[in-house]
N, C-alpha and C positions, 0 to 999 in steps of 0.2 A: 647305575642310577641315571634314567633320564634328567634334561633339563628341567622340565616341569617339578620330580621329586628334590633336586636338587636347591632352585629357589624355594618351593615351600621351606625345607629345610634349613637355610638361609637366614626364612623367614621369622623364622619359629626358637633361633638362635637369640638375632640382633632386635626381632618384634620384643614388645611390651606386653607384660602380663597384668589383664587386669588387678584391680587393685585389694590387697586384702586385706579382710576383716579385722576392724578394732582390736576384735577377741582376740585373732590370731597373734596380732601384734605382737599387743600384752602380755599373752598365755605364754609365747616363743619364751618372751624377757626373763617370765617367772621361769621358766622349765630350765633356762642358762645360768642363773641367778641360783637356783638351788642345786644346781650341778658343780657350780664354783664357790659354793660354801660349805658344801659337807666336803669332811677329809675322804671318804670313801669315795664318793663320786668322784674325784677331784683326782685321786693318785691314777686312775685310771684314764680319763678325760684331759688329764695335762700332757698328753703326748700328743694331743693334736697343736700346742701350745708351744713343742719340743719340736716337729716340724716346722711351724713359724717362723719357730726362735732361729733354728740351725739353718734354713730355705732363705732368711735374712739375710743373717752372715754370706754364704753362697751366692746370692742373689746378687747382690751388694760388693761383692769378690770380682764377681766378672764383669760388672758394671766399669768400678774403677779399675781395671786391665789387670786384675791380678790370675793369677791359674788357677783353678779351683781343682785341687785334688783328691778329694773326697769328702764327706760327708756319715754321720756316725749317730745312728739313735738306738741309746741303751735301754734297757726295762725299767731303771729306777726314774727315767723319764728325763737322764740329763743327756746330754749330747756334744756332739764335737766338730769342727768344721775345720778343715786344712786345706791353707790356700798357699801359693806361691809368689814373693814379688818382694819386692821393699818391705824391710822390716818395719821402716818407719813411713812418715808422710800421710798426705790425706787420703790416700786409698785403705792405708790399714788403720788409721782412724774410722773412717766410714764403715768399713768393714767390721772392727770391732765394736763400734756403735750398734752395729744395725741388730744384733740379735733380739736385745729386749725392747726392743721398741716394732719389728716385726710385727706379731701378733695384732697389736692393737692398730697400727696403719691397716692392716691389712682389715682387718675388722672397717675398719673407716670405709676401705674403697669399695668394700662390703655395702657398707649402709647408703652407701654414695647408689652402685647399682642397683640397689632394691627400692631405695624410693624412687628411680627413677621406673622401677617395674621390670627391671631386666636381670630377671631371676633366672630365665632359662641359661642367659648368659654366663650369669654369676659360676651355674652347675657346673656347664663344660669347661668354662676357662678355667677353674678350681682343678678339674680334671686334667687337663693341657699340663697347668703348671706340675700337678702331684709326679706326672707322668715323665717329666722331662726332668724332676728331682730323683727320679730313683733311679735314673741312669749315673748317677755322681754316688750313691749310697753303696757304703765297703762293710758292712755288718746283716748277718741274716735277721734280728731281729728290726732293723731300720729297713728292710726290704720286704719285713712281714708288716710294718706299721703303715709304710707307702702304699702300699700296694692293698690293703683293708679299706684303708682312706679313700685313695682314690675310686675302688670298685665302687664303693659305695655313694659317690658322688655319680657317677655314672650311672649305674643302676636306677636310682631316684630320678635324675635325667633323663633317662630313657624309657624308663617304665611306669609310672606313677604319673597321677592325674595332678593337675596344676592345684592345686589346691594340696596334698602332698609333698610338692617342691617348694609351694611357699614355705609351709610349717619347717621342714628342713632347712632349706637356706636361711629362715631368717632364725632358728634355732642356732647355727653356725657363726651366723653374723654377729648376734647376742654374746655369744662365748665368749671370742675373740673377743672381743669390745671388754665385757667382765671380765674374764681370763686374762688378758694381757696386763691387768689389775694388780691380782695377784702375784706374782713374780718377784718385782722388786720389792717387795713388801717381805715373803720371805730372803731374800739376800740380801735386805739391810736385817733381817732378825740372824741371821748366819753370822755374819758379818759383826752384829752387837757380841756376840759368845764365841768369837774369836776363829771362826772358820771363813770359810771361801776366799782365801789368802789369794788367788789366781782370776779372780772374776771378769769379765770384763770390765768393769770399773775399775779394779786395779790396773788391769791391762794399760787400761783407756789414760788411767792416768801417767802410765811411765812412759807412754807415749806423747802426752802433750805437756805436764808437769802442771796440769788441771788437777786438784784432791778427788780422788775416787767418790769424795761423799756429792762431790758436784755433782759430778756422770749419775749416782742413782737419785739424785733428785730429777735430774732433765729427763730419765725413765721415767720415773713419778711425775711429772708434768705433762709429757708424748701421752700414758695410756691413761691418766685424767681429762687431759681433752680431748682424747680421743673417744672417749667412751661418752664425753659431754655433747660431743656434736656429732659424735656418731647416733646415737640416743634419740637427738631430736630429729636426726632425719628419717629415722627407722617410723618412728612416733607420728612423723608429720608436725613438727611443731614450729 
């Protein structure tokens, strides 16, 4: 690749995509909105939700100096993240915080780069991150869900006309944003009928001696405002 191709390419990464249609907007929000409320759609669709979730925890692992030793997404859509270090302290607090709340930040920095028009951005770097998680994934099904994901981020990236990539990106962004919604909604209904005994809200609690039902509110508040001012920026409002 000459220089010439290479700054185009550059260009066409960190450039701005003009700006899209109202319709599109809107359409994305309904087509993510109906994706995250039927149960069908949904058991299928939450494993983009179950990367977030577990890519958090990991993320978040080696942020605060912990070892991240693998990473684990199952069919039923739940997942597992095993890290090394201090059992206690504020790294495996942060660490065990970070899964439910994932999805919907990331949705945010999502709506953050799309109102700024930096959609092509959004595609690769989506792709970067999928890429460098499934070097840490220890299960063939979590290597068959990475590796889907991210082609398909790439693929759309590479090959598809900008108008295309909007409707994608911002159908992804919409998700998240919705998606990250749902979650704690179901593990407080778990949670009311006497399961998910290990959550991270339990976790989180015998770690800091904060009630579990604290940690699933401060989820319930991260992906309420997340999706409140994610929303507006997607919108423009």
């Amino acid at each position: 690749m000459d220089a010439t191709n290479a700054a185009d390419l550059w260009d066409r990464v960190v450039g701005a995509q003009p700006d899209p249609s109202t319709w599109l907007v809107a359409g994305t929000g309904l087509v993510a909105l109906a994706t995250v409320v039927s149960q069908t759609t949904w058991r299928i669709a939450r494993n983009a939700v179950t990367i977030a979730h577990e890519g958090g925890h990991g993320l978040v692992a080696l942020l605060s100096g912990r070892r991240l030793n693998g990473i684990r997404l199952h069919s039923d859509t739940s997942g597992l993240t095993v890290s090394r270090g201090k059992p206690t302290g504020l790294g495996m607090i942060l660490t065990a915080a970070a899964g439910y709340t994932a999805p919907s930040l990331i949705g945010l920095a999502g709506a953050w780069l799309l109102a700024a028009n930096h959609i092509t951005a959004l595609l690769w770097g989506t792709t970067v991150l999928l890429a460098a998680m499934l070097v840490m994934i220890r299960n063939a099904y979590g290597v068959l869900t990475v590796v889907t994901a991210g082609a398909a981020f790439f693929l759309v990236s590479w090959l598809t006309k900008p108008d295309i990539q909007a409707a994608f990106a911002y159908v992804v962004v919409w998700f998240l944003l919705l998606g990250g919604v749902r979650p704690p909604f179901e593990l407080q209904r778990k949670r009311r009928y006497g399961g998910a005994h290990d959550s991270d809200p339990d976790q989180l609690a015998r770690l800091t001696d904060v009630p579990a039902v604290a940690w699933l509110l401060l989820f319930h508040v991260v992906s309420l405002c997340s999706l409140i001012g994610g929303g507006r920026w997607l919108l423009g409002l």
